[in-house]
Legacy VTK file of the C-alpha trace (Angstrom):
# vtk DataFile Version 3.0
C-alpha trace
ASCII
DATASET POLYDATA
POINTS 293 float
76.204 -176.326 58.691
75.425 -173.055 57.848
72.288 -171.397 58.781
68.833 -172.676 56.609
67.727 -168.697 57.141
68.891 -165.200 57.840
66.650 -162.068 58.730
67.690 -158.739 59.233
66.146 -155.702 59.534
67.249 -152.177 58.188
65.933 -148.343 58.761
65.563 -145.891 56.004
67.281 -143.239 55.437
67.223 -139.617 54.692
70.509 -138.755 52.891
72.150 -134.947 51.800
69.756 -132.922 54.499
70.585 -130.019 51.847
74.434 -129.158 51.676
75.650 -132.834 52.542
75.516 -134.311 49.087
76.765 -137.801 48.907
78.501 -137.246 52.444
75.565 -136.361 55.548
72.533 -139.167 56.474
70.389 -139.533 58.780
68.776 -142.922 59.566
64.699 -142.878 59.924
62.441 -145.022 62.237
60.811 -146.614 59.179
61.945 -149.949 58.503
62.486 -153.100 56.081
63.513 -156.644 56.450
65.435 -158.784 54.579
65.352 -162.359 54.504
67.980 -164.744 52.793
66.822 -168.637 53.034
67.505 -171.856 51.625
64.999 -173.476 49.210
62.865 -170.662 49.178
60.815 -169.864 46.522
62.417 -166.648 44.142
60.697 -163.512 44.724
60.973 -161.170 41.618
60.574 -157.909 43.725
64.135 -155.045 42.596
65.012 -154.604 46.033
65.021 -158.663 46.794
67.428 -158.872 43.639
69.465 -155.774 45.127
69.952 -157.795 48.330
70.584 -161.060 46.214
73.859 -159.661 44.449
75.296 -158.004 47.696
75.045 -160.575 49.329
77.061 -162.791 46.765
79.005 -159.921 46.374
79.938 -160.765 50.149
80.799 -164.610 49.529
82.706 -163.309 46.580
84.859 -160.721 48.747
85.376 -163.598 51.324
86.528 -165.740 48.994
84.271 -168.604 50.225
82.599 -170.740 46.854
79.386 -168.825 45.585
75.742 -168.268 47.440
74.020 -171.082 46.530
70.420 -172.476 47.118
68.993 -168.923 48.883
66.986 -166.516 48.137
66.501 -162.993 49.196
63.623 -161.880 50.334
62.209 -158.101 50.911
59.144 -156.654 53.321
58.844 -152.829 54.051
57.379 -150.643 52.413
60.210 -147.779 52.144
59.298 -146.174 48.284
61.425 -146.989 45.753
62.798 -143.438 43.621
61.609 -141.331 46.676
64.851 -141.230 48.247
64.576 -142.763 51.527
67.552 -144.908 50.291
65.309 -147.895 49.324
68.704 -149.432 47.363
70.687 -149.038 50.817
68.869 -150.561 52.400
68.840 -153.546 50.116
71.847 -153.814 49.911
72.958 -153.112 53.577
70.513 -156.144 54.524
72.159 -158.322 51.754
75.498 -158.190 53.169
74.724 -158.130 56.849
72.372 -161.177 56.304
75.433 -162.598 54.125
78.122 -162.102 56.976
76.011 -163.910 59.095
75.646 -167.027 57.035
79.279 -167.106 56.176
80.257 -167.147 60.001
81.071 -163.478 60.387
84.342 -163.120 58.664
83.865 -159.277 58.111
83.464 -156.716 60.540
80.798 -153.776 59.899
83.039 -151.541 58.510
84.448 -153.843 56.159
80.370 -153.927 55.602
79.800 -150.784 55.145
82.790 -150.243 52.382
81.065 -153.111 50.314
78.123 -151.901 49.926
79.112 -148.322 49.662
80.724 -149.974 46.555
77.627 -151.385 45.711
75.763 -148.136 46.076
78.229 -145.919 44.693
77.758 -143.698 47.377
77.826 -144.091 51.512
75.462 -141.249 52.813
72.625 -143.880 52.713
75.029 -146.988 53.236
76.556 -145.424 56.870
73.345 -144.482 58.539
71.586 -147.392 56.903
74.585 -149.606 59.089
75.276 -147.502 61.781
71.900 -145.612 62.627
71.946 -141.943 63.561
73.146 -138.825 61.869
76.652 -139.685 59.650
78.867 -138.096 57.958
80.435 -140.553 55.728
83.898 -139.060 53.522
85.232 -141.258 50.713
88.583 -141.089 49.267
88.749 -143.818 46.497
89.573 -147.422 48.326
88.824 -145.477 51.813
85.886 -145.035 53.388
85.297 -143.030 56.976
82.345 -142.202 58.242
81.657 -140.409 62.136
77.722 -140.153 63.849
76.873 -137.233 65.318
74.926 -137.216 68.693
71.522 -136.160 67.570
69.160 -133.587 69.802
66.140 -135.345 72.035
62.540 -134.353 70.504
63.765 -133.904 66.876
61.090 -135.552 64.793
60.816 -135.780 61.152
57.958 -135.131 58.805
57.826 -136.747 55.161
56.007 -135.604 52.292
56.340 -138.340 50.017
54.739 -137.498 46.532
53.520 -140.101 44.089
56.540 -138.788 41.627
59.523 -141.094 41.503
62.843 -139.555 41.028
65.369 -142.553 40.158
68.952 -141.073 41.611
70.226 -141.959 38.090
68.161 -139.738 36.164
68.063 -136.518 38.424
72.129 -136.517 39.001
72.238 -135.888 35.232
70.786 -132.636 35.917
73.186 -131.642 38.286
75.931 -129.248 37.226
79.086 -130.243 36.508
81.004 -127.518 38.412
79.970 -124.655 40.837
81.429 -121.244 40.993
83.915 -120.704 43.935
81.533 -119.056 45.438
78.408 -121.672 45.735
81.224 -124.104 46.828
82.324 -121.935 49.755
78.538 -121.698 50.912
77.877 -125.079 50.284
80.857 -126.401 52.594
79.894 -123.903 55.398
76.805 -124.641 55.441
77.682 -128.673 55.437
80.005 -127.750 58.682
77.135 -125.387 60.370
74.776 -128.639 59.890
76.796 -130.883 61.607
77.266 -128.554 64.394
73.968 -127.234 65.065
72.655 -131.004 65.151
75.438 -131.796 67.648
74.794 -128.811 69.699
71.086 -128.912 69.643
70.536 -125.459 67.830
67.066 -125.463 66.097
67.503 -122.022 65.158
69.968 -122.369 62.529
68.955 -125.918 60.627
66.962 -123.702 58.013
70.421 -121.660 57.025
72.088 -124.695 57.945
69.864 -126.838 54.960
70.120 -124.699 52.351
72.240 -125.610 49.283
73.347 -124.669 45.844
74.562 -128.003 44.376
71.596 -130.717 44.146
68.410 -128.948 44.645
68.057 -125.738 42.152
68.933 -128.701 39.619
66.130 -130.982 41.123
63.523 -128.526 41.506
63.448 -128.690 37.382
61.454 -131.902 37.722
60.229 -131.172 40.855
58.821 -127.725 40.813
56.586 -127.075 43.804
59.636 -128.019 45.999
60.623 -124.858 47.456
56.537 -124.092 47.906
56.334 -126.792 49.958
59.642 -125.899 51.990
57.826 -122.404 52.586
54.632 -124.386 54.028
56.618 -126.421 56.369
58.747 -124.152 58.059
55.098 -121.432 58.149
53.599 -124.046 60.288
56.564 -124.502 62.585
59.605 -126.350 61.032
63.228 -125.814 61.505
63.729 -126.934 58.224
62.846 -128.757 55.152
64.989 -130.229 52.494
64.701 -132.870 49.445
65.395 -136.069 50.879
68.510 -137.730 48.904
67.841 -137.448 44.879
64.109 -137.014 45.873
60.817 -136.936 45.388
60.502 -136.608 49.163
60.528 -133.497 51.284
61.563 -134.051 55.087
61.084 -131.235 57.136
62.727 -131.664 61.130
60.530 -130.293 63.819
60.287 -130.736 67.373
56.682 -129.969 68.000
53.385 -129.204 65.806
54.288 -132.453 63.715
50.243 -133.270 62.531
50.011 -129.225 61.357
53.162 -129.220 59.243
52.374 -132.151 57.562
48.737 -130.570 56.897
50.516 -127.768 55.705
52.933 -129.960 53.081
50.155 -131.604 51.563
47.975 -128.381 51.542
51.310 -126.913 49.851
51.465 -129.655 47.750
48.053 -130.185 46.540
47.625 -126.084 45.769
50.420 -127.486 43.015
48.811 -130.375 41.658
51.068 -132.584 43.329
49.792 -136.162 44.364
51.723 -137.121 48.239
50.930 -138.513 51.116
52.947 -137.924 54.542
54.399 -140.138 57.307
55.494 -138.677 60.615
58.758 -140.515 61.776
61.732 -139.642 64.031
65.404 -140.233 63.818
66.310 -143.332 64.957
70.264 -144.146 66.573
69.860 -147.801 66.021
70.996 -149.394 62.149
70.952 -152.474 60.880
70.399 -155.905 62.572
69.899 -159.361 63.030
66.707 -160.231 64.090
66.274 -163.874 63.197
68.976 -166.802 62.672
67.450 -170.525 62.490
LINES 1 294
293 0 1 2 3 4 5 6 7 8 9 10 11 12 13 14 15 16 17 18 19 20 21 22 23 24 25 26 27 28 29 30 31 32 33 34 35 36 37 38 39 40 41 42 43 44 45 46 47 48 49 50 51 52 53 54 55 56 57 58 59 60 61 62 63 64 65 66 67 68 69 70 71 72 73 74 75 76 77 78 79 80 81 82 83 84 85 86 87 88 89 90 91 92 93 94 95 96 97 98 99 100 101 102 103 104 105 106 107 108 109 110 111 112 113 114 115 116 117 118 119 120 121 122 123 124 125 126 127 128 129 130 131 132 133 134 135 136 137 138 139 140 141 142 143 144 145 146 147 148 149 150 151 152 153 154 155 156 157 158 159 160 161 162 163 164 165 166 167 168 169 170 171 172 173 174 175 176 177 178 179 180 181 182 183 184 185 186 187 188 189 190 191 192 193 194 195 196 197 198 199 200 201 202 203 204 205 206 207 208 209 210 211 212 213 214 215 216 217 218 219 220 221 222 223 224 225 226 227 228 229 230 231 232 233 234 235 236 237 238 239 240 241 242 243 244 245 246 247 248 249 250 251 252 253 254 255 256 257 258 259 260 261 262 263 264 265 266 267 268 269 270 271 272 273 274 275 276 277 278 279 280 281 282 283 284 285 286 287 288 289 290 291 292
């Protein structure tokens, strides 16, 4: 008999870090559980459905007869819109939680390609799965993704404002071609990111985070963005960046943590911009199984 419950837990994530659209993501110490159970009683929360269809997606993709008689369940309190890859994490939980009922038959690779499919992306999926700092590269039916050892001390700092920014509605904005130019800098500065993490060189994340794809387009409905950026890296940040399609700002420190938060919300309030902050860290561990009964 298969098990009556399942309960994993996920981290969020903090996809793009600037140049690394849809292919860089780190994985934050902020986490989410999900829950799938027989005979419980349905939960009408977005991210419980998310979980729900990945993990019949899973039973579908084993070819094993449909999920029947559990529900998903979802605790955490990761913001949905704010990009901290709420939907990844859904959906990561949903098929780990899935595997696990149906005896394994996938390993988490295999994983992380279904719900990248899910997603539509994997720069949430991979860290979401793997923990760390990924860089995830998708060529239609193949996925690869490759963590990068991350520096001790690096912490992060979140301004999370009380504007949601669903991923659907800000990639519209985002232009549907870039001059050779803005791709060359965009790519370097992708391959400078990955090294300077890997290599422990705080002095170059702020060239290293800038970007010309995704965020002049996003500042349009998020205007005190770069403000804020200023007041982070004043009081002491090596960077700051929109966190996947945003509303959140991360900045990465490795001291001061309480001051540049003070300083984002000052920033942020000076521009009539409702937020609260969360100090986190990077965290190397991803998904997993917490519970089986």
């Amino acid at each position: 008999m298969p098990p009556s419950s399942v309960t994993v837990r996920v981290p969020a994530t903090s996809a793009n870090l600037g140049p690394g659209f849809d292919c860089l993501g780190l994985a934050l110490d902020i986490w989410a559980t999900i829950t799938l159970s027989r005979d419980a009683p349905k939960v009408d929360h977005a991210l419980a459905r998310m979980a729900d269809i990945a993990a019949r997606a899973l039973f579908a993709a084993a070819e094993l007869e449909p999920l029947s008689g559990y529900e998903a369940a979802y605790e955490g309190s990761i913001p949905i819109a704010r990009g901290l890859g709420a939907s990844a994490v859904a959906r990561a939980g949903g098929v780990l939680a899935a595997n696990a009922l149906a005896g394994d038959p996938f390993d988490r690779e295999h994983l992380l390609f279904l719900a990248a499919e899910l997603e539509g992306h994997a720069d949430n999926v991979a860290p979401a799965l793997f923990g760390g700092f990924q860089v995830a590269v998708r060529d239609r039916s193949r996925l690869t993704h490759l963590g990068v050892p991350l520096p001790e001390g690096l912490k992060a700092v979140l301004l999370v404002p009380e504007l949601r920014m669903p991923t659907q509605k800000s990639r519209k904005l985002l232009p549907q071609s870039l001059t050779r130019e803005d791709a060359v800098q965009n790519t370097a500065r992708a391959a400078l990111l990955v090294a300077a993490l890997g290599q422990g060189r705080f002095d170059l994340l702020d060239e290293a985070t800038k970007d010309r794809l995704h965020q002049p387009a996003r500042a349009k409905l998020f205007p005190a963005m770069y403000g804020i950026f200023d007041a982070a890296k004043s009081a002491g940040a090596h960077c700051a960046y929109l966190s996947g399609g945003g509303s959140t700002i991360c900045a990465l420190c490795s001291d001061n943590e309480q001051g540049i938060a003070d300083a984002m919300l000052e920033a942020a309030r000076s521009r009539d911009v409702a937020a609260e902050t969360l100090i986190t860290a990077p965290t190397e561990r991803g998904a997993e199984i917490v519970e089986i009964s």
